[in-house]
C-alpha positions as CSV (number, residue, x, y, z in Angstrom):
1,X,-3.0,-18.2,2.4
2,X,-0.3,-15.7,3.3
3,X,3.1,-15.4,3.3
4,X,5.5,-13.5,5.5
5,X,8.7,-12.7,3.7
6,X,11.4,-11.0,6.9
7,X,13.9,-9.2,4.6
8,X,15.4,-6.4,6.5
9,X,18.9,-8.1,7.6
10,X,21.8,-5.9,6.6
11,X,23.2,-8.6,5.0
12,X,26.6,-8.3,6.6
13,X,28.3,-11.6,5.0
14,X,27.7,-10.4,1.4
15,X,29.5,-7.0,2.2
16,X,30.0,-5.1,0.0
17,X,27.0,-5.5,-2.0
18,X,24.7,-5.2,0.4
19,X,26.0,-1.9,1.7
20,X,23.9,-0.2,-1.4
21,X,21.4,-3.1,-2.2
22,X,19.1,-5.4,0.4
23,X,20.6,-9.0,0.3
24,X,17.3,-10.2,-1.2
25,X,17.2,-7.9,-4.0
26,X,20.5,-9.0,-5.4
27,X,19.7,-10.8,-8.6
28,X,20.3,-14.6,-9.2
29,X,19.7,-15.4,-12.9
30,X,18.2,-12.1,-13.9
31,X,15.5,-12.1,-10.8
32,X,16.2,-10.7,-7.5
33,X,16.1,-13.6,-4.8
34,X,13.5,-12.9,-3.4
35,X,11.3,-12.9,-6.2
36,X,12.8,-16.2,-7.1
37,X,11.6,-17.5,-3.5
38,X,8.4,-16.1,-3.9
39,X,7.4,-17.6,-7.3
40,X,9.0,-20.9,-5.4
41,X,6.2,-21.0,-2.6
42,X,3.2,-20.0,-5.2
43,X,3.9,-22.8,-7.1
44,X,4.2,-25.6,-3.9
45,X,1.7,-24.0,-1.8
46,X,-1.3,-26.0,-3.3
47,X,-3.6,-22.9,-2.7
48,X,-4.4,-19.5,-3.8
49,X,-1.7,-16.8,-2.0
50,X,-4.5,-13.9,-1.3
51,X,-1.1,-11.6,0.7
52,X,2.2,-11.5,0.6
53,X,3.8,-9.5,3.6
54,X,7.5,-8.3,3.4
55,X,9.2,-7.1,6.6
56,X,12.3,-4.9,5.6
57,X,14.4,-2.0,6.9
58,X,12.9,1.2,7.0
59,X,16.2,2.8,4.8
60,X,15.3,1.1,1.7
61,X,13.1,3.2,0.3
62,X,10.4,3.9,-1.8
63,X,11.2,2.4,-5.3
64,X,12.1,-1.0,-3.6
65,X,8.6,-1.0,-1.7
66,X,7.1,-0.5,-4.9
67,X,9.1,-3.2,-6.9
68,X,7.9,-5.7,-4.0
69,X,4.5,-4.8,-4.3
70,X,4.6,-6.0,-8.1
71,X,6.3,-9.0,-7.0
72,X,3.2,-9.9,-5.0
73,X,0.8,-8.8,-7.7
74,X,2.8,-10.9,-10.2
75,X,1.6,-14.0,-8.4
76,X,-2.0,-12.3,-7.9
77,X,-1.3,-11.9,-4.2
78,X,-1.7,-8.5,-2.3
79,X,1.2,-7.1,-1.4
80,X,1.9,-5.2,2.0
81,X,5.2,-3.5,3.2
82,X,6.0,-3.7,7.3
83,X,9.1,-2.1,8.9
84,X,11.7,-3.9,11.5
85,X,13.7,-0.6,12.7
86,X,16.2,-3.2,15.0
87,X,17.5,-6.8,14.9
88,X,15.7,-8.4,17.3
89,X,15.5,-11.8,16.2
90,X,13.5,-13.6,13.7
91,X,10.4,-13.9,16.3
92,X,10.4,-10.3,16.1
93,X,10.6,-9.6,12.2
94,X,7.4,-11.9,12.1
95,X,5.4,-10.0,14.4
96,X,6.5,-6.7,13.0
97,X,4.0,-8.2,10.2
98,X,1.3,-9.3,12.8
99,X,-1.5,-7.7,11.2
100,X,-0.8,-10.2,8.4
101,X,-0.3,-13.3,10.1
102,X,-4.2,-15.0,10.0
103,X,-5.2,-18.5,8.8
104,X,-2.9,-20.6,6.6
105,X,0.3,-19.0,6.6
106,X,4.1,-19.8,5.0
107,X,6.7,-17.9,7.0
108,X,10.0,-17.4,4.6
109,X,13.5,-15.7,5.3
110,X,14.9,-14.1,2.2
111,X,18.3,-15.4,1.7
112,X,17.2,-18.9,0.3
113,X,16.1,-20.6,-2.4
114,X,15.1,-24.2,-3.2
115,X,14.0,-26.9,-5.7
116,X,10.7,-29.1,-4.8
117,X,8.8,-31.6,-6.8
118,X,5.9,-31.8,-4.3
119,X,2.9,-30.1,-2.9
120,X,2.9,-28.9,0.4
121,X,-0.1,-30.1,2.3
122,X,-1.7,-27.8,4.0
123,X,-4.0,-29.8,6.3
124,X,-0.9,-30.5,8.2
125,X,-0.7,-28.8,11.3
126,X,2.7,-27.1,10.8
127,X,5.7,-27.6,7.8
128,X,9.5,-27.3,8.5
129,X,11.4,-27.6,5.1
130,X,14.6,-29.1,5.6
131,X,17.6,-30.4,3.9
132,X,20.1,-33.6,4.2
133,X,23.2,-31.3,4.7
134,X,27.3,-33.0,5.5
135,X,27.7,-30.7,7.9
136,X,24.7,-29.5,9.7
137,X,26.8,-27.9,13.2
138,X,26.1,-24.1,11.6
139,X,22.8,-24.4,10.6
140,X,19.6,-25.2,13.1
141,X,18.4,-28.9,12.5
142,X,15.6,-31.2,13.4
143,X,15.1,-34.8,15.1
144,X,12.4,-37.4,13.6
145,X,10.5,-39.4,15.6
146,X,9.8,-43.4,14.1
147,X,6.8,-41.7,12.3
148,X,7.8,-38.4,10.8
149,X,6.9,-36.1,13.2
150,X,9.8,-33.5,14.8
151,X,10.1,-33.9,18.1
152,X,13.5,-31.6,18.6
153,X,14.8,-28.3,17.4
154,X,18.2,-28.1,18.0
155,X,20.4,-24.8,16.6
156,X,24.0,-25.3,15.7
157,X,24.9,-28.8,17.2
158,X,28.3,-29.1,18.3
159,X,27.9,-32.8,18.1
160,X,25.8,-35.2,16.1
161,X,21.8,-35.3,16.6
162,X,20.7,-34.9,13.2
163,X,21.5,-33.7,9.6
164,X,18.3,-32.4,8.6
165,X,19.1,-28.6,8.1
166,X,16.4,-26.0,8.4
167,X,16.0,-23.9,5.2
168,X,14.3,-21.3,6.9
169,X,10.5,-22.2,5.3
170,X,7.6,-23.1,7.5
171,X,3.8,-23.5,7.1
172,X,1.5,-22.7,9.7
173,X,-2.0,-23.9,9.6
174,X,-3.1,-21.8,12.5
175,X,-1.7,-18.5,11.8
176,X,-3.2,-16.5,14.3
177,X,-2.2,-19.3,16.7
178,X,1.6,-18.8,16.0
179,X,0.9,-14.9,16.4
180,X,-0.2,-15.6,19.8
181,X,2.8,-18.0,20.7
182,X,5.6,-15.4,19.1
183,X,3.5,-12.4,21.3
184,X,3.9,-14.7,24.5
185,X,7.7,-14.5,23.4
186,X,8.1,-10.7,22.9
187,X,5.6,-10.2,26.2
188,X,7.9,-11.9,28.7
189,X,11.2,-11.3,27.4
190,X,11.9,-14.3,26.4
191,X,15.1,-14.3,24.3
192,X,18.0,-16.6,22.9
193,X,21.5,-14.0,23.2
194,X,19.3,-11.1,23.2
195,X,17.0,-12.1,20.3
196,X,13.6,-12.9,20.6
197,X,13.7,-16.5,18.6
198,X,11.2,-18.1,16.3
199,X,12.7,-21.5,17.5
200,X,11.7,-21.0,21.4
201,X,7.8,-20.2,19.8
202,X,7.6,-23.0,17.9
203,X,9.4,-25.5,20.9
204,X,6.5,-24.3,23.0
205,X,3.7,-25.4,20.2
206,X,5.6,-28.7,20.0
207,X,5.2,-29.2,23.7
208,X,1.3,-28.2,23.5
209,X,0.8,-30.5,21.2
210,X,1.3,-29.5,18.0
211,X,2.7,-31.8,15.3
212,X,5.3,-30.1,12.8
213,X,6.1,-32.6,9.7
214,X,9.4,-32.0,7.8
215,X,8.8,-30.8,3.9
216,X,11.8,-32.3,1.8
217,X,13.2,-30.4,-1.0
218,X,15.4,-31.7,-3.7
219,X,18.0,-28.8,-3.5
220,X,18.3,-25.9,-1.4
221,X,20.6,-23.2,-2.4
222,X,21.9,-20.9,0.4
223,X,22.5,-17.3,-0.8
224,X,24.2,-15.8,2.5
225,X,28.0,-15.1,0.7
226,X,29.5,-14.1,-2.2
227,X,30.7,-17.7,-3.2
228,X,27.4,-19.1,-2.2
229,X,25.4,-16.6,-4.4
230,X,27.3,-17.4,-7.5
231,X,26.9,-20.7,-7.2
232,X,23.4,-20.3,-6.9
233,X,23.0,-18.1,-9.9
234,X,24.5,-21.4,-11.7
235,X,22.2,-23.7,-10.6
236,X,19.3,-21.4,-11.3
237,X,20.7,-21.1,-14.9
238,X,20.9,-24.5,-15.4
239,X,17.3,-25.4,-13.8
240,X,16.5,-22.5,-15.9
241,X,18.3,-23.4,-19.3
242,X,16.9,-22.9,-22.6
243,X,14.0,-20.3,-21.2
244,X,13.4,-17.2,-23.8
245,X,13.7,-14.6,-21.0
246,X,17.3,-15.7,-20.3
247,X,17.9,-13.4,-23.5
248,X,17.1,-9.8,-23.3
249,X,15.7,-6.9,-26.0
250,X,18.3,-5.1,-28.3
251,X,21.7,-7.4,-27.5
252,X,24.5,-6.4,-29.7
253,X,26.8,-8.8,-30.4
254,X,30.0,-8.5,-31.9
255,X,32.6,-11.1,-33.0
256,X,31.4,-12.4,-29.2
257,X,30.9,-16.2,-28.2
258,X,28.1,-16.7,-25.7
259,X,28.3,-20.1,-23.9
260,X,25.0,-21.7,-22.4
261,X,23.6,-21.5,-20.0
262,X,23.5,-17.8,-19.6
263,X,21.1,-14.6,-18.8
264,X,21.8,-11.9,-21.0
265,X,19.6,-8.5,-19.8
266,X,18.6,-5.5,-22.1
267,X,20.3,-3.7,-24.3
268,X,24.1,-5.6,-23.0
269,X,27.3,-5.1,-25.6
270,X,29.3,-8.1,-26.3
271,X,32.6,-6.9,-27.9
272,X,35.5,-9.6,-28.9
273,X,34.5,-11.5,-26.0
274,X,33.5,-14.7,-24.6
275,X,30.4,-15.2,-21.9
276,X,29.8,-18.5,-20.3
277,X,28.7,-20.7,-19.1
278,X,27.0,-19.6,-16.0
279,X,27.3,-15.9,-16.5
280,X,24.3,-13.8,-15.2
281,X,24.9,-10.1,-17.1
282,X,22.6,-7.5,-16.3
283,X,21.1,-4.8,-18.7
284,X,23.4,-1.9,-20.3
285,X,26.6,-3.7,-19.4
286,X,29.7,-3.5,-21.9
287,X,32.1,-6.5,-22.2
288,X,34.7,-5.6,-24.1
289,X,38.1,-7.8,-25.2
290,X,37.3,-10.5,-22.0
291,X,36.0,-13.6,-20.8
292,X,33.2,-13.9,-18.1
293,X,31.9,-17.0,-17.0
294,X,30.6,-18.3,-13.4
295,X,29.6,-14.7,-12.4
296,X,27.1,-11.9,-11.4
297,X,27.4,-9.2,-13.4
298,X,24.6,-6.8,-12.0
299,X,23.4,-3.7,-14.5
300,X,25.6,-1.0,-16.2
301,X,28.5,-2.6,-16.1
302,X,31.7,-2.4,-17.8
303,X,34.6,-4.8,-18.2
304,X,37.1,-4.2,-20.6
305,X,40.2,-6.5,-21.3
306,X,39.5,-9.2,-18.5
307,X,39.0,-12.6,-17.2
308,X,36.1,-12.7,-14.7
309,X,35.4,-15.8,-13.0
310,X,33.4,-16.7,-9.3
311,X,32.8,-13.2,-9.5
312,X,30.6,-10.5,-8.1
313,X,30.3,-7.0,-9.4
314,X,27.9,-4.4,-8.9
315,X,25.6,-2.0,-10.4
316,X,27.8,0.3,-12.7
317,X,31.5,-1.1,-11.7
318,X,34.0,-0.8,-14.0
319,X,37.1,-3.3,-14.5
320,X,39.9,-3.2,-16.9
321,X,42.7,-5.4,-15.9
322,X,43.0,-9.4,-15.6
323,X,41.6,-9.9,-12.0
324,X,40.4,-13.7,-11.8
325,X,38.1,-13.9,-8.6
326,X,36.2,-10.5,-7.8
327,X,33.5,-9.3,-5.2
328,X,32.8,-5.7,-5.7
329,X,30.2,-3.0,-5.2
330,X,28.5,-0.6,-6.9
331,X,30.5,1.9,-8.6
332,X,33.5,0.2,-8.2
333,X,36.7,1.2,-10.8
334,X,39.6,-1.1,-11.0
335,X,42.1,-0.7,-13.3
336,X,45.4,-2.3,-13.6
């Protein structure tokens, strides 16, 4: 089986983060999402992953490409590195992976994650893992037929026709036979507002026949904002509580109160200060005099004399003052 992983979105909603760091690289629980969402699939997939694929920008670089690459080989998978140079749609990110796209194959956009207690079966013809959602008008959802089987794909209803949510997962039994569907797109110009649209490829199996199944999850967690992201890193914690490798080598802890659940990387300071619950703090970060709880806190950080809460901060910010709600890059000083 393969999987194709698109990652090379800039990210744009979880500015400013992502203006130094890919979106799927930001870490959730001490693991970049898109390793999380790659251990995910391994363990539903019911077969042996022999490739994983990742499409990204061609900016990001060389020590990214090589951290992907031991993602893949961490779940004994080959892993391959394509390039999308323009946003062209999410048909197009797939096919800049064509060469990978053969047999069984799990397509999977990197700015989700999920919770499932099944198996997926593969001898279905096609998988579309959806969600219940409230509000489903700014998301792409499906329609069921009396026995399962979707028989409409409808993006961003501005009325009612179904809250089943895509989550941005599918399985393809026939991978070379999707290749040849999105190449059909790309060949004739076929776009939706200038994007060449895995939806329209996968309406024209549908018509031919082919029978997509929705895949249920138990809890799908959206990381496309700042707010969203945080609250995902707490639900990962909790799903995640009690693990040994929340807790990281050579922690010094002074006078300091750490409230489960937490993630606490390598070699982190704790001075006078309380942590938790649901504080992700990433290795050779100082907390000095403050409280931090319900944030990412990404690696050499330091806060002195603060309360952090819903909170984002990047690699090597600094903050000294009593700020309550923050999003901020990498390299970041504030001081009040």
């Amino acid at each position: 089986m393969q999987i194709i992983i698109p990652m090379a979105g800039k990210g744009k909603r979880m500015r400013p983060h992502t203006l130094t760091t890919a979106k799927p690289l930001i870490p959730v629980g001490g693991k970049p999402i898109v390793q999380r969402l790659v251990e995910d699939i391994t363990k539903v997939c019911g077969e042996k992953v022999t490739e994983i694929a990742f499409v990204i920008g061609a900016d990001f670089g060389a020590e990214v490409e090589h951290n992907l690459i031991k993602v893949a080989e961490s779940q004994g998978a080959k892993g391959s590195i394509y390039y999308q140079e323009k946003a062209l749609g999410t048909a197009h990110a797939i096919m800049c992976a064509k060469d990978a796209i053969k047999g069984k194959t799990v397509v999977a956009f990197a700015d989700t994650l999920f919770k499932a207690d099944f198996v997926m079966d593969t001898q279905q013809e096609g998988v579309i893992w959806v969600q219940k959602i409230d509000d489903p008008s700014q998301f792409g959802v499906v329609k069921l037929d009396a026995s399962g089987i979707i028989t409409d794909f409808v993006e961003k209803p501005s009325t009612f026709v179904s809250d089943l949510a895509i989550i941005g997962i599918y399985y393809f039994k026939d991978g070379d036979y999707l290749k040849k569907e999105l190449q059909y797109l790309l060949d004739n110009n076929i776009t939706e507002k200038g994007e060449f649209q895995l939806t329209n490829a996968l309406e024209n199996m549908k018509t031919k026949g082919t029978k997509f199944m929705p895949g249920q999850v138990t809890e799908w967690l959206d990381c496309g904002n700042k707010n969203a992201t945080v609250y995902t890193n707490q639900r990962i914690l909790e799903f995640d509580k009690g693990q040994p490798r929340l807790k990281g080598n050579n922690i010094k802890n002074t006078n300091s109160v750490i409230i489960e659940p937490c993630f606490i990387g390598d070699n982190v300071e704790l001075i006078n200060s309380i942590v938790g619950p649901h504080a992700s703090i990433g290795a050779g970060s100082q907390i000095q005099n403050s409280i931090v709880k319900n944030s990412i806190i990404q690696t050499s950080v330091k806060i002195t004399n603060a309360s952090i809460n819903n909170s984002m901060l990047g690699v090597g910010a600094e903050v000294s003052a009593t700020p309550f709600d923050l999003s901020i890059s990498d390299y970041t000083q504030v001081v009040v």
